[in-house]
N, C-alpha and C positions, 0 to 999 in steps of 0.2 A: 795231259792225256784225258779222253772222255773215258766216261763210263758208259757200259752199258745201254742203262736207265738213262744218262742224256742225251747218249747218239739216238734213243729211242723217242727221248724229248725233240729233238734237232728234227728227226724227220718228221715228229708231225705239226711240230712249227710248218716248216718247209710245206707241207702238202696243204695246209690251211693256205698259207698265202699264195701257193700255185691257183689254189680253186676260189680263191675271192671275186668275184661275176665281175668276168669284163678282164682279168688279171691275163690268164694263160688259156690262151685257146687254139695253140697246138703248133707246128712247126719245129724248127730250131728255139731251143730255149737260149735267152740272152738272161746273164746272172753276174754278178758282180760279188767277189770276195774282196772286201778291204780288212786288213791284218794291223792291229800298232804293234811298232816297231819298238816297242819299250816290251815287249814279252823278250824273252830270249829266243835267238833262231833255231835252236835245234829245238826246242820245245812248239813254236809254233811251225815247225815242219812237219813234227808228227801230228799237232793238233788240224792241220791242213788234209796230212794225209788221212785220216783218219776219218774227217768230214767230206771227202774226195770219195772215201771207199763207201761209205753208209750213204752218199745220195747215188752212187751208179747201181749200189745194191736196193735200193728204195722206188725205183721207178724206171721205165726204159725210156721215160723225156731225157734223163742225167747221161745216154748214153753217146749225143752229138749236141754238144753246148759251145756254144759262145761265152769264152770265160775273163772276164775283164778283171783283174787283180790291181789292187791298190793297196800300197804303202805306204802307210801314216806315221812317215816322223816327227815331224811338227807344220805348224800352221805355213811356214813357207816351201817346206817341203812335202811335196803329196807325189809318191811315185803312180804311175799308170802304167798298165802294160795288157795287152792280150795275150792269153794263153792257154791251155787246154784242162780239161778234166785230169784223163790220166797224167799229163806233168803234172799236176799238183799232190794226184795221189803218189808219184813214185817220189816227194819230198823235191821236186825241183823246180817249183813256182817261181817261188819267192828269190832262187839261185842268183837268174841274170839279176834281179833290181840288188840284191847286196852288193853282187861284180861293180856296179853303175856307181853304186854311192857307199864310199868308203868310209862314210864316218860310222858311230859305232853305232849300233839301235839300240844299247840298252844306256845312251845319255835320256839324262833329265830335260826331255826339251819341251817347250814351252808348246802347249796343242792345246786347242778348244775344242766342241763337237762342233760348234757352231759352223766353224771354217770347213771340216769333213763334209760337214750334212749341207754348206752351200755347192760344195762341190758335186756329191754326189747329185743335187737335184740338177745343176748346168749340166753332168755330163751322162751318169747313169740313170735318168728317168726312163728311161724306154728300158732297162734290164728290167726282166719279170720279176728277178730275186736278189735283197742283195742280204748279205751277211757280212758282217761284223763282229771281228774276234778283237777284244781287248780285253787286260786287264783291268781296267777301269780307272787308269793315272789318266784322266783329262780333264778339265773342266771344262763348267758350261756359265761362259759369262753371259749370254742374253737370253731366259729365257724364250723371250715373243719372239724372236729369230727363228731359235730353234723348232717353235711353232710352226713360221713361218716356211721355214723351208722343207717339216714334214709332210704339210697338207699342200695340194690337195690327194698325192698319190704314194708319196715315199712313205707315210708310216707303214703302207699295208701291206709294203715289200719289203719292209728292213726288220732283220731279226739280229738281235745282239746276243752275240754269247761272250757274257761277264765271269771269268774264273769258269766256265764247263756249264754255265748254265743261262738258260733261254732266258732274257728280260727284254720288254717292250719298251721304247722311247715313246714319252706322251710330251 
């Protein structure tokens, strides 16, 4: 569960990377939530809804989005799915992807960032926002990869929240 002081943090992450020149210049906002699956689900349901309800209350772009969700269980499993603002905030995002894959989210499975951050730059570079809830069980085996696949446009849209708190991937 956020505090406060970090949903207050989280929005103006968020509103820095909306207004980065060149980033969001108006329409339908396209934005990507990718969640690991090593948090517990009822806990990142609330931490979903919760991030659902502080961006619709943050701005009227949060109020028709394009919401691309992604499930990181490990390096060969990366769920995708579209789906909406308010389902995420009434706790039902993440619902259909557990229905789909029956194993458990809270195994020890084996995840890089490296594998994530290629996927997001093949699939989610055209999202204006992407967000990233994890507790921080991943490692990173290559740095210069993971370089490589934040430049030249993903670092300046991916916000990580680590345990309820804003950190930057450099």
């Amino acid at each position: 569960m956020f505090t406060d002081i970090q949903l207050l943090q989280i929005k103006n992450a968020v509103m820095r990377v909306l207004h980065v020149p060149g980033n969001y210049t108006g329409g339908i906002l396209e934005m990507a939530v990718a969640a690991d699956f090593h948090i517990a689900p009822e806990t990142l349901r609330k931490e979903c809804a919760q991030l659902a309800g502080a961006l619709k209350r943050t701005d009227e772009v949060f109020r028709n989005v394009r919401l691309n969700l992604i499930g990181w269980i490990s390096d060969e499993r990366i769920l995708k799915e579209v789906s909406s603002l308010p389902a995420l905030q009434m706790g039902k995002g993440f619902e259909r992807m557990e229905e789909r894959d029956p194993a458990p989210a809270t195994e020890a499975a084996e995840k890089s960032l490296d594998e994530l951050l290629r996927q997001m730059k093949l699939f989610y570079a055209r999202s204006k926002l992407i967000i990233l809830i994890t507790d921080g069980s991943y490692r990173r085996a290559d740095e210069e990869k993971i370089r490589e696949y934040l430049h030249p446009f993903l670092y300046r849209k991916l916000i990580v929240l680590c345990g309820g708190n804003v950190t930057k991937l450099t």
